[in-house]
TITOR-12096 format. One line per field, with one value per atom (N, C-alpha, C): x, z, y; chain; residue number from 1. Coordinates in nm, 4 decimals, decimal comma, always signed. Atoms other than C-alpha are relative to their C-alpha. Example, Ala and Ser with C-alpha at 12.3 -4.5 7.8 and 13.67 -1.06 7.14 Angstrom:
<tilos>
X [+0,0890 | +1,2300 | +0,0900 | -0,0820 | +1,3670 | -0,0770] .
Z [+0,0000 | +0,7800 | +0,0000 | -0,0060 | +0,7140 | +0,0730] .
Y [-0,1190 | -0,4500 | +0,1200 | -0,1190 | -0,1060 | +0,1090] .
chain [A | A | A | A | A | A] .
n [1 | 1 | 1 | 2 | 2 | 2] .
</tilos>
This chain:
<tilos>
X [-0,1309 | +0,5999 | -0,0044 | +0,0454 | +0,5258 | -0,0701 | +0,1142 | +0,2454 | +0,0792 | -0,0401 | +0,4747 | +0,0751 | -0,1191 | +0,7241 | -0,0458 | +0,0523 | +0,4753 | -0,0817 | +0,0162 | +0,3404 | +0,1431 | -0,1663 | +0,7296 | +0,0055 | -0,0369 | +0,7728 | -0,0569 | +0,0803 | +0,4418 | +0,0560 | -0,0426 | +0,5533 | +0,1074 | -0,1574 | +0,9332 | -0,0488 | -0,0007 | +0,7784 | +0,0004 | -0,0433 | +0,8578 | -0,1513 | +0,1077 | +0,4936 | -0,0750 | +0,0876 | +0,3067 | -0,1901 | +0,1044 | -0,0739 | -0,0699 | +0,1223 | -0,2944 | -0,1299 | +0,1817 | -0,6422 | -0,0413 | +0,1281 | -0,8654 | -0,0975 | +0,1621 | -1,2340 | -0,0296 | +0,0789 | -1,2998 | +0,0824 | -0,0788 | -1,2035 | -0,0791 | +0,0279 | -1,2168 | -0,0031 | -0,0019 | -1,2706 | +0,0350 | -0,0539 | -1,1520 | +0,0338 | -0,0258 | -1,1426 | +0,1121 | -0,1159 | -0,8321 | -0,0308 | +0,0195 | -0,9154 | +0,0760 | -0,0840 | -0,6742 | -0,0061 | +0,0388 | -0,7784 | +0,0660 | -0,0533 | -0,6502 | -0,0331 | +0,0357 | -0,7102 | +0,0794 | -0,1620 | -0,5272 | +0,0203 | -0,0075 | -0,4404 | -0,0910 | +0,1400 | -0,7741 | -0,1375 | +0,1347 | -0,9567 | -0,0972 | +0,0817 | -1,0968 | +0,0931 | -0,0430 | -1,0730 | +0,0614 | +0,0121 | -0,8742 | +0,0514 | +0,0126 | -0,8999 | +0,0656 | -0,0310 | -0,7104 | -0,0805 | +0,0623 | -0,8124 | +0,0873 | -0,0886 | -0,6802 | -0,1117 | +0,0886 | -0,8905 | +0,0943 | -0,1094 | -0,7485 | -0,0371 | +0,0427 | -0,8414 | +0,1023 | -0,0206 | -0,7771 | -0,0426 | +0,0198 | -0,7289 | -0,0453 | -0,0114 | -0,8475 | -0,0673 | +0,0207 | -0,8386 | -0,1496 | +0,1540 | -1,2357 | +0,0121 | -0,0146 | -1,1298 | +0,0886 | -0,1166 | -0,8355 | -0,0533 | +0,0121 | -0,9852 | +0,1360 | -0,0871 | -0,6642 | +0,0165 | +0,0131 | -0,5564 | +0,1461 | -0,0883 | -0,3426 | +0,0839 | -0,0514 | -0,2356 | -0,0837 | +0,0515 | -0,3057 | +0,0408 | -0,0377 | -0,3330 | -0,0611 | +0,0501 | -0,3489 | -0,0080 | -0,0090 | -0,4941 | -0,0787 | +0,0466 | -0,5848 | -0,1636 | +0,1457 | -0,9728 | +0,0306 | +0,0192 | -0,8765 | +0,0670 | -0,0838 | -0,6636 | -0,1729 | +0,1308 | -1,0105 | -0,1081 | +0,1074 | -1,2499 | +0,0852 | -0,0649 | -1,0162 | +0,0060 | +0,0058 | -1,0221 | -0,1134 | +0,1461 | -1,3936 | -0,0416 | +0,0503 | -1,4411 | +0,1162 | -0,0316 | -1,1643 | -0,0848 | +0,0578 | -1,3360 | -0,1293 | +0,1716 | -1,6867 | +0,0419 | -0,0358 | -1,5279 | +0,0331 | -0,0817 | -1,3414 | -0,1258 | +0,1373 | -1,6791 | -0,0891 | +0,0712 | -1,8797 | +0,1036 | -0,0628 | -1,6116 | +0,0188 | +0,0532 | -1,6234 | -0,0764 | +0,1348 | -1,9547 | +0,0163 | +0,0233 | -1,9589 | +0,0845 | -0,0766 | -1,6836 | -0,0651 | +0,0411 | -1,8206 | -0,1264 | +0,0937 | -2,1387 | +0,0287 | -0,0072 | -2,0274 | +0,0688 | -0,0307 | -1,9924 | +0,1237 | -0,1072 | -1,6331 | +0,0833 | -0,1116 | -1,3066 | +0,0886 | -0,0506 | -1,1430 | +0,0839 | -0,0703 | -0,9582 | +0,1366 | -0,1226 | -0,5497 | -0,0850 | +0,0367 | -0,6311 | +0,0683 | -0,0757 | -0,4887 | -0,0179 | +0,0237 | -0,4093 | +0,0304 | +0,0177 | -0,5113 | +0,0469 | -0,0534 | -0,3371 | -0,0988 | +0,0845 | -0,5392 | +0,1046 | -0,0563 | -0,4687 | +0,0162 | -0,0057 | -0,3366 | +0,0976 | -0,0988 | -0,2244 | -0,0573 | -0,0120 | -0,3891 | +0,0049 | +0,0006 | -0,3433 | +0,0343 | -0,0318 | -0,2590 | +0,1014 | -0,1659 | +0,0542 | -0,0983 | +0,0180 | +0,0484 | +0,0686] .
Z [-0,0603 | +7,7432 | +0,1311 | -0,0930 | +7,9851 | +0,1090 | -0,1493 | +8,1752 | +0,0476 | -0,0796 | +8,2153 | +0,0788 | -0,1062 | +8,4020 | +0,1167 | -0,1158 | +8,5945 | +0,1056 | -0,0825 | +8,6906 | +0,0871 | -0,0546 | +8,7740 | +0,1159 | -0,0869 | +8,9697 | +0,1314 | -0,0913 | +9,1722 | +0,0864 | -0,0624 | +9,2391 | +0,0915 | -0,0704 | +9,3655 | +0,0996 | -0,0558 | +9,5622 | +0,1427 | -0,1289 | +9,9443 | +0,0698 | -0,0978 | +10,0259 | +0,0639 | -0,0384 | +10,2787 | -0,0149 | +0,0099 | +10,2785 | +0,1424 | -0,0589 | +10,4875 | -0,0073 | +0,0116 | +10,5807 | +0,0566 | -0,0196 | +10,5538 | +0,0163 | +0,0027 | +10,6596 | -0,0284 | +0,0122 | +10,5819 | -0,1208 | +0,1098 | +10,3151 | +0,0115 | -0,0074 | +10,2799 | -0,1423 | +0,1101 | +9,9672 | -0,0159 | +0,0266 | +9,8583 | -0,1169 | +0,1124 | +9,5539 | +0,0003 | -0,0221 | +9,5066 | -0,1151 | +0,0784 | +9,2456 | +0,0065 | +0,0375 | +9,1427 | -0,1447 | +0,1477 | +8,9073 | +0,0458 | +0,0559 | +8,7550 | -0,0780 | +0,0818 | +8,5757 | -0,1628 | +0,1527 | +8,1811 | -0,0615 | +0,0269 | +7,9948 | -0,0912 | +0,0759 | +7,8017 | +0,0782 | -0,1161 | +8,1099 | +0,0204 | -0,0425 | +8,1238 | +0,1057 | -0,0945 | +8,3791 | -0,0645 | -0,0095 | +8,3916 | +0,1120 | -0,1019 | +8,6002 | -0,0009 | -0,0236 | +8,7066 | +0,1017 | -0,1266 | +8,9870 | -0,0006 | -0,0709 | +9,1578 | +0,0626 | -0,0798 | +9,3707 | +0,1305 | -0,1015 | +9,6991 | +0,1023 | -0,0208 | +9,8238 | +0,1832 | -0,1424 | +10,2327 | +0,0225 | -0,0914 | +10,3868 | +0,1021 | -0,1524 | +10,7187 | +0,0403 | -0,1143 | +11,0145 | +0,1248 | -0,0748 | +11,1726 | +0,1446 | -0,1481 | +11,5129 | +0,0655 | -0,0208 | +11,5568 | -0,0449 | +0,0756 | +11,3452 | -0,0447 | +0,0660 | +11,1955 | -0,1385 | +0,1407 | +10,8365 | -0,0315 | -0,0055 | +10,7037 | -0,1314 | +0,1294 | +10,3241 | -0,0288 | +0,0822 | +10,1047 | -0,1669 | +0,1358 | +9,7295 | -0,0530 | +0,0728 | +9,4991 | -0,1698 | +0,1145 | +9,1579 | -0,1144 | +0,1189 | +8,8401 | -0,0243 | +0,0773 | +8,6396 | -0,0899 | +0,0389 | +8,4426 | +0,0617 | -0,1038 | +8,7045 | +0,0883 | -0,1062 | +8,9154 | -0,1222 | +0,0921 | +8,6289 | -0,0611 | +0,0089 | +8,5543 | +0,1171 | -0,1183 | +8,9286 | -0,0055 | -0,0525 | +8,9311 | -0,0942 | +0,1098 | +8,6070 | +0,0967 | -0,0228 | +8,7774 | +0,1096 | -0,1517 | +9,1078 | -0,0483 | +0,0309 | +8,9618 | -0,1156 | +0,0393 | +8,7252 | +0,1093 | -0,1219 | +9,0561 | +0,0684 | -0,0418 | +9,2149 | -0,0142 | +0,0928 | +8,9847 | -0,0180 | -0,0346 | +8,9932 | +0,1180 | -0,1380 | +9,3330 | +0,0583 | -0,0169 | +9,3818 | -0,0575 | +0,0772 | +9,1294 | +0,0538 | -0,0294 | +9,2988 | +0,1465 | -0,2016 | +9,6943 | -0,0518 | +0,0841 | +9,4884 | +0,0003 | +0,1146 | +9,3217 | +0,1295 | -0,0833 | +9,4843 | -0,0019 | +0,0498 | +9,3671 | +0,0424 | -0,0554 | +9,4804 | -0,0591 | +0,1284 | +9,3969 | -0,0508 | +0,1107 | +9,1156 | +0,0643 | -0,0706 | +9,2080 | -0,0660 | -0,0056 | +9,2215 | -0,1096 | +0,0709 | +8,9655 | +0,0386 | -0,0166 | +9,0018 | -0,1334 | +0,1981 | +8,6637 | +0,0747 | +0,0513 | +8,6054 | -0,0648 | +0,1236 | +8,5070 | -0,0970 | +0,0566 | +8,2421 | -0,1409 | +0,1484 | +7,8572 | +0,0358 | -0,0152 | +7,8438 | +0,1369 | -0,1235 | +8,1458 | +0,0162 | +0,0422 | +8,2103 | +0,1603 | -0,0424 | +8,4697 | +0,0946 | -0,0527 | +8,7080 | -0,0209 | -0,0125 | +8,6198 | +0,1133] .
Y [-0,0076 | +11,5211 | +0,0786 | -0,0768 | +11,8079 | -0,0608 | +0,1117 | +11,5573 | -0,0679 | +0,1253 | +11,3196 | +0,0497 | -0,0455 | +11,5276 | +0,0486 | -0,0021 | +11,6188 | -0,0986 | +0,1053 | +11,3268 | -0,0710 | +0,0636 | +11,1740 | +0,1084 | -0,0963 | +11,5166 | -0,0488 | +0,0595 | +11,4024 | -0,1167 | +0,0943 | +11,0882 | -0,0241 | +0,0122 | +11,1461 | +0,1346 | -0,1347 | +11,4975 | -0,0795 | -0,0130 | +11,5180 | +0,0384 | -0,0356 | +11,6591 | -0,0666 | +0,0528 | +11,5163 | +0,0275 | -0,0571 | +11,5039 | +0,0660 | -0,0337 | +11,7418 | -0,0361 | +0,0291 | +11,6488 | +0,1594 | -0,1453 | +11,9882 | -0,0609 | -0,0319 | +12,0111 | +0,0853 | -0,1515 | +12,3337 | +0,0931 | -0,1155 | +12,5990 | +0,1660 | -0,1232 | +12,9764 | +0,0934 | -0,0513 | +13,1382 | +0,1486 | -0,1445 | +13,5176 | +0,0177 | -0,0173 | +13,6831 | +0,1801 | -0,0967 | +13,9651 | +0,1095 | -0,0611 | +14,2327 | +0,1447 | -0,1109 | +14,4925 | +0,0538 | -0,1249 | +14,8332 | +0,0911 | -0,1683 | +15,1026 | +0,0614 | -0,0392 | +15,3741 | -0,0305 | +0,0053 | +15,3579 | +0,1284 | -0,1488 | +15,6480 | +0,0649 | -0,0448 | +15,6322 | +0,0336 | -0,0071 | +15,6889 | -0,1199 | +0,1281 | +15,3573 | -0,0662 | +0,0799 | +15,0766 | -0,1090 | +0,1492 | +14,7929 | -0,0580 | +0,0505 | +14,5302 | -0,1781 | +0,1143 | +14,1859 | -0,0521 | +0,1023 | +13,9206 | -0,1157 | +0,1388 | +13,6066 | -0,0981 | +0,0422 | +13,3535 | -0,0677 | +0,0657 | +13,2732 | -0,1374 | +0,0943 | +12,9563 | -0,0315 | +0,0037 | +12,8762 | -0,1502 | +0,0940 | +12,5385 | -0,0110 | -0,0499 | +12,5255 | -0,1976 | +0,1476 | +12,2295 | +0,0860 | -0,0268 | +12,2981 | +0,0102 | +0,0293 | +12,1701 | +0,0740 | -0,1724 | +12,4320 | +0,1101 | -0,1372 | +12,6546 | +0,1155 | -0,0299 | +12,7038 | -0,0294 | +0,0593 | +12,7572 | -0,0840 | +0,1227 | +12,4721 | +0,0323 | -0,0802 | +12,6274 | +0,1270 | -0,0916 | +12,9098 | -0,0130 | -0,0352 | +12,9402 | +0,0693 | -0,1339 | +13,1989 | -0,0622 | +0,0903 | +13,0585 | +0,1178 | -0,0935 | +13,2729 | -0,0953 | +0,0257 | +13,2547 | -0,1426 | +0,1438 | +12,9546 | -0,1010 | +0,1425 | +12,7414 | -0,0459 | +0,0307 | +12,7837 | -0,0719 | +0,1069 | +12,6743 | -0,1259 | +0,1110 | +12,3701 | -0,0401 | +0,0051 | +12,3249 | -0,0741 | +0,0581 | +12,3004 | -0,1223 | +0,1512 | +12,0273 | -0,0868 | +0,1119 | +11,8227 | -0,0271 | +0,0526 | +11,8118 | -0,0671 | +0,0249 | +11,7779 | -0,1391 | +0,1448 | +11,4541 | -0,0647 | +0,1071 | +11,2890 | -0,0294 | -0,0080 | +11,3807 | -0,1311 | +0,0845 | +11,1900 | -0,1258 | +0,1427 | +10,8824 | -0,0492 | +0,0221 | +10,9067 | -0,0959 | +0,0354 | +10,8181 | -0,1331 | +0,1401 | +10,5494 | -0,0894 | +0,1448 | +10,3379 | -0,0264 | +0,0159 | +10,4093 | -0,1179 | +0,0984 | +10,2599 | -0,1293 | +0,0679 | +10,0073 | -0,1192 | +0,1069 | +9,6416 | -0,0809 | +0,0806 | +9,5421 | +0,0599 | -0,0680 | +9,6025 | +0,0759 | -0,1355 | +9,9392 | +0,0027 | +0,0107 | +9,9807 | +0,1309 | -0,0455 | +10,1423 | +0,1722 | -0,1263 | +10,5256 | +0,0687 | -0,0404 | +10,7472 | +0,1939 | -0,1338 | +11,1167 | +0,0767 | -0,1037 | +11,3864 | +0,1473 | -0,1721 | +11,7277 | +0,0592 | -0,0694 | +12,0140 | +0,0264 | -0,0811 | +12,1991 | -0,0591 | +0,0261 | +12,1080 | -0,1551 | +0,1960 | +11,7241 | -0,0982 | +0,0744 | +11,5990 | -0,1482 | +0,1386 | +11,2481 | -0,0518 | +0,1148 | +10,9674 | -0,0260 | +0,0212 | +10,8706 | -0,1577 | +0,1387 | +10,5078 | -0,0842] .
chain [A | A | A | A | A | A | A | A | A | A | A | A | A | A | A | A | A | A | A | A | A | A | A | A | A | A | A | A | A | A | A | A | A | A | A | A | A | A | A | A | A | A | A | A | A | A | A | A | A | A | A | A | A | A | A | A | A | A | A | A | A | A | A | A | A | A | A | A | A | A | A | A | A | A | A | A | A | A | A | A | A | A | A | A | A | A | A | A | A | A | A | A | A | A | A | A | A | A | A | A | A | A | A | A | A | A | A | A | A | A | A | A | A | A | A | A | A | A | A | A | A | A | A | A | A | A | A | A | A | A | A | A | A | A | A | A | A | A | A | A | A | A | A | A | A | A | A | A | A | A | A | A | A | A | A | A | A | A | A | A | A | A | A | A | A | A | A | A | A | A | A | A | A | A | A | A | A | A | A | A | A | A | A | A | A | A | A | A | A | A | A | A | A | A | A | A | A | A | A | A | A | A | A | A | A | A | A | A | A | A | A | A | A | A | A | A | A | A | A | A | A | A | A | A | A | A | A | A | A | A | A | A | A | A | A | A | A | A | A | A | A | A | A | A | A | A | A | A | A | A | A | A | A | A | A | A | A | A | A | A | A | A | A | A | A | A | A | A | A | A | A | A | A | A | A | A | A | A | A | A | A | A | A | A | A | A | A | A | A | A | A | A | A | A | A | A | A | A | A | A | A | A | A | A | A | A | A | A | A | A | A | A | A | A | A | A | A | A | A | A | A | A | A | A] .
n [1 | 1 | 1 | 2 | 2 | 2 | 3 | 3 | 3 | 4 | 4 | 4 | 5 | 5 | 5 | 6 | 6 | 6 | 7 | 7 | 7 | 8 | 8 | 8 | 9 | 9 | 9 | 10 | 10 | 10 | 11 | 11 | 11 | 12 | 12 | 12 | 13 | 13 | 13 | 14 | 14 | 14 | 15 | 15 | 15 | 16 | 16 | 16 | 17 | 17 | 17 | 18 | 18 | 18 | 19 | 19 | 19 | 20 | 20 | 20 | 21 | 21 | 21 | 22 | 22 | 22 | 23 | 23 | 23 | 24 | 24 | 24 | 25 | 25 | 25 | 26 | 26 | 26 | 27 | 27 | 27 | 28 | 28 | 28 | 29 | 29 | 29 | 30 | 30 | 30 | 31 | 31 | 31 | 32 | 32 | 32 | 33 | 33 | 33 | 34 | 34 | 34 | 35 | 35 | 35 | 36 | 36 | 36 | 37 | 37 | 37 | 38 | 38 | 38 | 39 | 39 | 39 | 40 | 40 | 40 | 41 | 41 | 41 | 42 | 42 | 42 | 43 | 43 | 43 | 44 | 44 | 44 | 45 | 45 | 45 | 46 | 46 | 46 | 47 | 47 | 47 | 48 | 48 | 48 | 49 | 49 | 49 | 50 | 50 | 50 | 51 | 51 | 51 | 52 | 52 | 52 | 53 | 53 | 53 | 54 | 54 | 54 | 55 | 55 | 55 | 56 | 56 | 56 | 57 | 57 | 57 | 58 | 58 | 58 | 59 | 59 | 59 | 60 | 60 | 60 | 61 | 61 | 61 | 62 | 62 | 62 | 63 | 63 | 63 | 64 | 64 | 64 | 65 | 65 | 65 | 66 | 66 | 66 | 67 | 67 | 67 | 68 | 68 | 68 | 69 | 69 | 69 | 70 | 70 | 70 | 71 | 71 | 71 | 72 | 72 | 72 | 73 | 73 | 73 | 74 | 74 | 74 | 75 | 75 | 75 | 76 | 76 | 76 | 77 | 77 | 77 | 78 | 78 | 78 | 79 | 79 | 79 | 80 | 80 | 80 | 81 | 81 | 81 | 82 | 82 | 82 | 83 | 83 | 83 | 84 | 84 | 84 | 85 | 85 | 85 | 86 | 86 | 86 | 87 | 87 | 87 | 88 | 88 | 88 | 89 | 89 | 89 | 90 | 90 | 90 | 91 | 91 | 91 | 92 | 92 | 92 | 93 | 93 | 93 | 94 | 94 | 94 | 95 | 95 | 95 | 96 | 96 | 96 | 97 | 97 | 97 | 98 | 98 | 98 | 99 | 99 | 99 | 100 | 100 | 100 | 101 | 101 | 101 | 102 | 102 | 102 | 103 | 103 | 103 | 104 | 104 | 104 | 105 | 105 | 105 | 106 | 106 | 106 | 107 | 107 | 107 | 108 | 108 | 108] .
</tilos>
């Protein structure tokens, strides 16, 4: 139920696409002491668009430890389907876009 609203959301959204060449990576880490005298510690990963030829940045996002490792299996699956259609001698099949996260699935 949840996927699908996000797929519908996708579909009816207003955003246009940017073309990036380039990205900037940064990691954000914020500690403190606790009242047991130990550390603790959060983080973020901040991820930077950037246009190469301006050398301007184009977005920013700020994504937690498991948005980024769900990040990296979708890329590294699209990756790997990628390849196999640039490959592949037949004409390409309509594109589909996957959600990370719990439910991912499809805009049909």
């Amino acid at each position: 139920m949840a996927n699908e609203l996000v797929n519908e959301n996708i579909v009816k959204s207003q955003l246009k696409p940017i073309f990036s060449d380039g990205t900037a990576i940064a990691v954000k880490i914020k500690s403190a002491k606790n009242e047991k005298g130990g550390i603790e510690k959060e983080g973020q990963i901040e991820i930077i668009f950037l246009d190469m030829m301006t050398q301007q940045p184009l977005g920013e996002f700020v994504i937690g430890k498991i948005t980024a490792k769900e990040l990296i299996a979708g890329l590294s699956n699209t990756i790997v389907g990628l390849e196999k259609e640039l490959a592949s001698k037949e004409m390409p099949k309509p594109p589909q876009i996957k959600t990370t996260g719990e439910g991912a699935g499809s805009i049909r």
